[in-house]
C-alpha positions as CSV (number, residue, x, y, z in Angstrom):
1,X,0.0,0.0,0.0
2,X,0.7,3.7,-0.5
3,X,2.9,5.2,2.6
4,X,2.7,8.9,3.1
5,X,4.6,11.4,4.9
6,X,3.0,12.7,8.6
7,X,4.1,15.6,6.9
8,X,1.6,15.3,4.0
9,X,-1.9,17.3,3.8
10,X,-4.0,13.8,4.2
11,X,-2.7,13.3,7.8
12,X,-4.6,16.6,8.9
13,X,-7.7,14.1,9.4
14,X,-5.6,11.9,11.8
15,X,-3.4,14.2,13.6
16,X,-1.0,16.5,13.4
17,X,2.9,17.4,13.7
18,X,4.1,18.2,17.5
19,X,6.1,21.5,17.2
20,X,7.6,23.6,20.1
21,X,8.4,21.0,22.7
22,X,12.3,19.6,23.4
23,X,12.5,15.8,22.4
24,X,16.2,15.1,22.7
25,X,16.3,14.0,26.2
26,X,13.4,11.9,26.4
27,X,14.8,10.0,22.8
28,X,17.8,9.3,24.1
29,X,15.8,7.2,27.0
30,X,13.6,5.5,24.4
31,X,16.6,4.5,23.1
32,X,17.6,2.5,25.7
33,X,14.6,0.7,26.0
34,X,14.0,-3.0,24.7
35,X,13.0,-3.8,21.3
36,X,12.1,-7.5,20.6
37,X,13.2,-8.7,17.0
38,X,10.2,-10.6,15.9
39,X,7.8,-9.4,18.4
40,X,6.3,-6.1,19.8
41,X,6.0,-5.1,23.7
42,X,3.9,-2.3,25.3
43,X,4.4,-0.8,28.4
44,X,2.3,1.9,29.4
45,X,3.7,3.9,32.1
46,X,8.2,3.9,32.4
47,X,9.3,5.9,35.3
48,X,12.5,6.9,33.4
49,X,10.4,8.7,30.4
50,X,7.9,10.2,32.7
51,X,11.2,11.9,34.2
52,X,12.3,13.5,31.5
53,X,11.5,17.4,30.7
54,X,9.9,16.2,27.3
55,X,7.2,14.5,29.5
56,X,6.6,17.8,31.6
57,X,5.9,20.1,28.7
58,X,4.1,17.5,27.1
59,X,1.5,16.9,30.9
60,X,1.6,21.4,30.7
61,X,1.1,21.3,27.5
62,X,-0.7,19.1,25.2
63,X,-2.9,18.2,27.8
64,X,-3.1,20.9,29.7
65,X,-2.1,19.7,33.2
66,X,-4.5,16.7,32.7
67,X,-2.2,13.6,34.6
68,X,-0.5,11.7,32.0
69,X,1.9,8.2,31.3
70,X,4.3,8.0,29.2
71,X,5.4,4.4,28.1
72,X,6.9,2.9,24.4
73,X,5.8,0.2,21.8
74,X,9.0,-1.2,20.6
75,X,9.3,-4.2,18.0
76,X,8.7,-5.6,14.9
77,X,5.3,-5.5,13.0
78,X,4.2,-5.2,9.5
79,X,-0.1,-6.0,10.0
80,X,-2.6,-4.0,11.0
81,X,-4.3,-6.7,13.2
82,X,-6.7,-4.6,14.9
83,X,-7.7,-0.8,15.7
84,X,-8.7,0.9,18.9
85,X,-9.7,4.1,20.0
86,X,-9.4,6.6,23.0
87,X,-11.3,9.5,24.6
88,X,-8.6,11.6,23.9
89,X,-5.5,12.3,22.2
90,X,-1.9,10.2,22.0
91,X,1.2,11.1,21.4
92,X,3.6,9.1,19.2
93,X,7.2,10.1,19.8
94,X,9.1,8.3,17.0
95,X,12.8,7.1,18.5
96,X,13.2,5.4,14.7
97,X,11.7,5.4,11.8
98,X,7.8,4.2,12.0
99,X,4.5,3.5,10.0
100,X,1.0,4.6,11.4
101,X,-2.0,2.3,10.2
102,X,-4.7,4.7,10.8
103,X,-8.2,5.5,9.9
104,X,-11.7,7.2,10.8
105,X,-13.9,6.7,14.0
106,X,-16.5,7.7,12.0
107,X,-16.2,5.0,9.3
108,X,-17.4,2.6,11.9
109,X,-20.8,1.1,10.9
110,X,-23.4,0.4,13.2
111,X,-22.6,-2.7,14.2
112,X,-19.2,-1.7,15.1
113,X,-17.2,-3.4,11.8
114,X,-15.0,-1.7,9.8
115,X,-13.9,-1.7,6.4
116,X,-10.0,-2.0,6.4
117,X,-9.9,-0.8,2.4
118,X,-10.1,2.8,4.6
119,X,-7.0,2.3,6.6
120,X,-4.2,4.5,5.2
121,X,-0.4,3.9,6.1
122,X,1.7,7.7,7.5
123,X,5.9,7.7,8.0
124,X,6.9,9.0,10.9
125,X,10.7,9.9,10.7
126,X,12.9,9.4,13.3
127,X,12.9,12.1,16.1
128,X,9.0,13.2,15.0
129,X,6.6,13.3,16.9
130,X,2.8,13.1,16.3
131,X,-0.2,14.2,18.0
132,X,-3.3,11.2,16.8
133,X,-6.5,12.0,17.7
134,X,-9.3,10.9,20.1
135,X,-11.1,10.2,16.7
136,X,-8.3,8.4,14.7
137,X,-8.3,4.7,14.5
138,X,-4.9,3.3,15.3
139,X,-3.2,0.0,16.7
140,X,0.5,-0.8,17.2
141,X,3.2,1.1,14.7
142,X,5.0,-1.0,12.2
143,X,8.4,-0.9,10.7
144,X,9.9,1.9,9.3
145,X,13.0,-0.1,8.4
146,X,14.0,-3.8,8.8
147,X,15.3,-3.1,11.9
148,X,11.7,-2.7,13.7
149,X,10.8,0.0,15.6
150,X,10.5,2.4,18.7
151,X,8.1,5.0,19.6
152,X,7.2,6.8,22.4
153,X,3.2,6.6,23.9
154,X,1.7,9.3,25.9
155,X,-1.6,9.3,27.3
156,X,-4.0,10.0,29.8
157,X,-2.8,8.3,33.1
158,X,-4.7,5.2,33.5
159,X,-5.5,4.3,29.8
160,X,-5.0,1.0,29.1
161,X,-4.9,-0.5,32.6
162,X,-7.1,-3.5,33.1
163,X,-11.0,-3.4,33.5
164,X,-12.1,-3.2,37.1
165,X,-15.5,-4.8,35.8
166,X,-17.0,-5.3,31.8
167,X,-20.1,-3.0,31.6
168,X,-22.9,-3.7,29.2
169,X,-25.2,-0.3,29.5
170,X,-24.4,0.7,25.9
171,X,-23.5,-1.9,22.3
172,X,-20.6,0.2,22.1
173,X,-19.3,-1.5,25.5
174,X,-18.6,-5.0,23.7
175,X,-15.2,-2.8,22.5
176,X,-14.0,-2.1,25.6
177,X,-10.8,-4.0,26.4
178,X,-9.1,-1.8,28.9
179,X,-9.0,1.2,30.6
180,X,-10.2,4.3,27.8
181,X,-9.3,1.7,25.2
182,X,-12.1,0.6,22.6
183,X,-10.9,-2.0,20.2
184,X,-12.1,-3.7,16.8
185,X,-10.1,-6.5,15.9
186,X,-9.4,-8.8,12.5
187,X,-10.0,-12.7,12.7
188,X,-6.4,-13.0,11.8
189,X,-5.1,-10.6,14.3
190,X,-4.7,-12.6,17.2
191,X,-6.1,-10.4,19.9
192,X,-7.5,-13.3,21.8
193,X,-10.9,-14.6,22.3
194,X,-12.2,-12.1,24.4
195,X,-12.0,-9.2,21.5
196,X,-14.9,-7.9,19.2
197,X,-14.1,-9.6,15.6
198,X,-15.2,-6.8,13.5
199,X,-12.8,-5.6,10.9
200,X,-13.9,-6.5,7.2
201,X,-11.4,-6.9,4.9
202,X,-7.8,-8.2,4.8
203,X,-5.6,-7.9,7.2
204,X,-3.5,-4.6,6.3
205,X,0.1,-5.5,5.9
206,X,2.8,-3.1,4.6
Protein backbone atom coordinates (compact mmCIF):
# COMPACT_ATOMS: atom_id res chain seq x y z
CA UNK A 1 0.00 0.00 0.00
CA UNK A 2 0.71 3.68 -0.51
CA UNK A 3 2.95 5.15 2.58
CA UNK A 4 2.73 8.89 3.12
CA UNK A 5 4.58 11.43 4.90
CA UNK A 6 2.99 12.66 8.62
CA UNK A 7 4.08 15.63 6.90
CA UNK A 8 1.58 15.33 4.02
CA UNK A 9 -1.89 17.27 3.82
CA UNK A 10 -4.03 13.85 4.21
CA UNK A 11 -2.68 13.33 7.78
CA UNK A 12 -4.57 16.60 8.94
CA UNK A 13 -7.70 14.07 9.37
CA UNK A 14 -5.55 11.90 11.80
CA UNK A 15 -3.38 14.22 13.58
CA UNK A 16 -0.96 16.49 13.42
CA UNK A 17 2.94 17.35 13.70
CA UNK A 18 4.14 18.18 17.47
CA UNK A 19 6.05 21.45 17.25
CA UNK A 20 7.63 23.64 20.10
CA UNK A 21 8.38 20.97 22.69
CA UNK A 22 12.32 19.57 23.37
CA UNK A 23 12.46 15.76 22.43
CA UNK A 24 16.25 15.12 22.69
CA UNK A 25 16.28 14.04 26.16
CA UNK A 26 13.35 11.91 26.36
CA UNK A 27 14.82 10.01 22.84
CA UNK A 28 17.76 9.34 24.14
CA UNK A 29 15.78 7.21 27.03
CA UNK A 30 13.65 5.53 24.38
CA UNK A 31 16.63 4.49 23.09
CA UNK A 32 17.58 2.48 25.71
CA UNK A 33 14.61 0.70 25.96
CA UNK A 34 14.03 -2.96 24.73
CA UNK A 35 12.99 -3.75 21.34
CA UNK A 36 12.09 -7.47 20.61
CA UNK A 37 13.23 -8.65 16.98
CA UNK A 38 10.21 -10.56 15.90
CA UNK A 39 7.76 -9.37 18.39
CA UNK A 40 6.29 -6.12 19.78
CA UNK A 41 5.98 -5.13 23.67
CA UNK A 42 3.86 -2.31 25.30
CA UNK A 43 4.41 -0.76 28.41
CA UNK A 44 2.28 1.90 29.38
CA UNK A 45 3.69 3.86 32.05
CA UNK A 46 8.18 3.88 32.38
CA UNK A 47 9.34 5.90 35.28
CA UNK A 48 12.49 6.88 33.36
CA UNK A 49 10.42 8.70 30.36
CA UNK A 50 7.89 10.20 32.75
CA UNK A 51 11.19 11.94 34.17
CA UNK A 52 12.25 13.46 31.47
CA UNK A 53 11.55 17.42 30.72
CA UNK A 54 9.86 16.18 27.33
CA UNK A 55 7.16 14.55 29.53
CA UNK A 56 6.59 17.85 31.58
CA UNK A 57 5.93 20.08 28.73
CA UNK A 58 4.06 17.53 27.08
CA UNK A 59 1.55 16.87 30.90
CA UNK A 60 1.59 21.36 30.72
CA UNK A 61 1.12 21.31 27.46
CA UNK A 62 -0.70 19.15 25.15
CA UNK A 63 -2.89 18.18 27.80
CA UNK A 64 -3.14 20.88 29.72
CA UNK A 65 -2.12 19.74 33.16
CA UNK A 66 -4.50 16.67 32.71
CA UNK A 67 -2.20 13.59 34.64
CA UNK A 68 -0.45 11.67 32.00
CA UNK A 69 1.95 8.19 31.34
CA UNK A 70 4.29 7.95 29.21
CA UNK A 71 5.38 4.44 28.10
CA UNK A 72 6.93 2.90 24.40
CA UNK A 73 5.76 0.21 21.77
CA UNK A 74 8.99 -1.18 20.60
CA UNK A 75 9.33 -4.22 18.00
CA UNK A 76 8.66 -5.63 14.93
CA UNK A 77 5.30 -5.47 12.99
CA UNK A 78 4.18 -5.21 9.53
CA UNK A 79 -0.07 -6.04 10.02
CA UNK A 80 -2.62 -4.00 11.04
CA UNK A 81 -4.32 -6.71 13.19
CA UNK A 82 -6.69 -4.61 14.94
CA UNK A 83 -7.70 -0.76 15.67
CA UNK A 84 -8.71 0.92 18.88
CA UNK A 85 -9.71 4.06 20.02
CA UNK A 86 -9.39 6.57 23.01
CA UNK A 87 -11.31 9.52 24.64
CA UNK A 88 -8.64 11.63 23.89
CA UNK A 89 -5.46 12.34 22.18
CA UNK A 90 -1.94 10.21 22.04
CA UNK A 91 1.18 11.13 21.37
CA UNK A 92 3.56 9.11 19.22
CA UNK A 93 7.20 10.08 19.82
CA UNK A 94 9.09 8.27 17.01
CA UNK A 95 12.83 7.09 18.46
CA UNK A 96 13.24 5.38 14.65
CA UNK A 97 11.74 5.44 11.81
CA UNK A 98 7.82 4.15 12.04
CA UNK A 99 4.52 3.53 10.05
CA UNK A 100 1.03 4.64 11.44
CA UNK A 101 -2.04 2.30 10.18
CA UNK A 102 -4.74 4.75 10.83
CA UNK A 103 -8.25 5.48 9.90
CA UNK A 104 -11.68 7.24 10.82
CA UNK A 105 -13.92 6.73 13.99
CA UNK A 106 -16.50 7.74 11.98
CA UNK A 107 -16.23 5.00 9.29
CA UNK A 108 -17.36 2.56 11.90
CA UNK A 109 -20.81 1.09 10.88
CA UNK A 110 -23.44 0.38 13.19
CA UNK A 111 -22.58 -2.75 14.22
CA UNK A 112 -19.21 -1.65 15.05
CA UNK A 113 -17.24 -3.36 11.83
CA UNK A 114 -14.98 -1.70 9.81
CA UNK A 115 -13.94 -1.70 6.45
CA UNK A 116 -10.04 -2.00 6.36
CA UNK A 117 -9.88 -0.80 2.45
CA UNK A 118 -10.08 2.77 4.60
CA UNK A 119 -6.99 2.32 6.58
CA UNK A 120 -4.23 4.48 5.20
CA UNK A 121 -0.43 3.86 6.09
CA UNK A 122 1.72 7.70 7.46
CA UNK A 123 5.91 7.73 7.98
CA UNK A 124 6.93 8.95 10.89
CA UNK A 125 10.69 9.92 10.67
CA UNK A 126 12.94 9.36 13.27
CA UNK A 127 12.94 12.07 16.12
CA UNK A 128 9.04 13.23 15.02
CA UNK A 129 6.56 13.26 16.95
CA UNK A 130 2.77 13.06 16.32
CA UNK A 131 -0.19 14.17 18.01
CA UNK A 132 -3.26 11.23 16.84
CA UNK A 133 -6.50 11.97 17.75
CA UNK A 134 -9.31 10.91 20.06
CA UNK A 135 -11.11 10.20 16.73
CA UNK A 136 -8.34 8.35 14.73
CA UNK A 137 -8.31 4.66 14.47
CA UNK A 138 -4.93 3.34 15.33
CA UNK A 139 -3.17 -0.04 16.75
CA UNK A 140 0.52 -0.85 17.24
CA UNK A 141 3.22 1.15 14.67
CA UNK A 142 5.00 -0.95 12.17
CA UNK A 143 8.44 -0.85 10.68
CA UNK A 144 9.89 1.91 9.34
CA UNK A 145 12.98 -0.06 8.37
CA UNK A 146 14.02 -3.78 8.78
CA UNK A 147 15.35 -3.05 11.92
CA UNK A 148 11.74 -2.72 13.65
CA UNK A 149 10.77 0.03 15.64
CA UNK A 150 10.53 2.37 18.67
CA UNK A 151 8.07 4.97 19.61
CA UNK A 152 7.16 6.79 22.44
CA UNK A 153 3.24 6.63 23.86
CA UNK A 154 1.67 9.27 25.87
CA UNK A 155 -1.55 9.30 27.28
CA UNK A 156 -3.97 10.04 29.81
CA UNK A 157 -2.83 8.28 33.11
CA UNK A 158 -4.73 5.24 33.46
CA UNK A 159 -5.47 4.33 29.79
CA UNK A 160 -4.98 0.98 29.05
CA UNK A 161 -4.94 -0.50 32.61
CA UNK A 162 -7.06 -3.52 33.13
CA UNK A 163 -10.99 -3.42 33.52
CA UNK A 164 -12.08 -3.24 37.10
CA UNK A 165 -15.52 -4.80 35.80
CA UNK A 166 -17.04 -5.30 31.84
CA UNK A 167 -20.13 -3.04 31.64
CA UNK A 168 -22.92 -3.74 29.23
CA UNK A 169 -25.24 -0.31 29.49
CA UNK A 170 -24.42 0.72 25.93
CA UNK A 171 -23.50 -1.87 22.34
CA UNK A 172 -20.61 0.23 22.07
CA UNK A 173 -19.35 -1.47 25.50
CA UNK A 174 -18.57 -4.99 23.71
CA UNK A 175 -15.22 -2.82 22.49
CA UNK A 176 -13.99 -2.07 25.55
CA UNK A 177 -10.83 -4.05 26.37
CA UNK A 178 -9.07 -1.81 28.90
CA UNK A 179 -9.00 1.17 30.58
CA UNK A 180 -10.22 4.33 27.79
CA UNK A 181 -9.28 1.66 25.21
CA UNK A 182 -12.13 0.56 22.56
CA UNK A 183 -10.86 -2.05 20.18
CA UNK A 184 -12.07 -3.69 16.78
CA UNK A 185 -10.11 -6.47 15.94
CA UNK A 186 -9.36 -8.82 12.54
CA UNK A 187 -10.04 -12.69 12.70
CA UNK A 188 -6.44 -13.01 11.77
CA UNK A 189 -5.14 -10.59 14.26
CA UNK A 190 -4.66 -12.59 17.19
CA UNK A 191 -6.09 -10.40 19.94
CA UNK A 192 -7.48 -13.25 21.82
CA UNK A 193 -10.94 -14.60 22.26
CA UNK A 194 -12.18 -12.07 24.38
CA UNK A 195 -11.95 -9.23 21.53
CA UNK A 196 -14.89 -7.91 19.18
CA UNK A 197 -14.15 -9.62 15.55
CA UNK A 198 -15.18 -6.79 13.49
CA UNK A 199 -12.81 -5.63 10.94
CA UNK A 200 -13.86 -6.52 7.23
CA UNK A 201 -11.41 -6.94 4.90
CA UNK A 202 -7.78 -8.22 4.81
CA UNK A 203 -5.55 -7.89 7.20
CA UNK A 204 -3.46 -4.64 6.34
CA UNK A 205 0.10 -5.48 5.93
CA UNK A 206 2.83 -3.06 4.61
Amino acid sequence: MEIKSCFDKSFKRYGKVVEGIELEGLLKVLATKERPADSVVYVASDADLEATEAAKAFEKSYYGGLPIQVGYCNGWNKKLNAVEYHRASEINIAQTDAVLLLGDERDIEDDFTYDTAKIEAFKVPAGTAVEVYGTTLHYAPCNGSDEGFRVGIILPRGTNADLTSKNSLIPEDKLLTAENKWLIAHKDGGCGDDAFIGLKGVNVEI
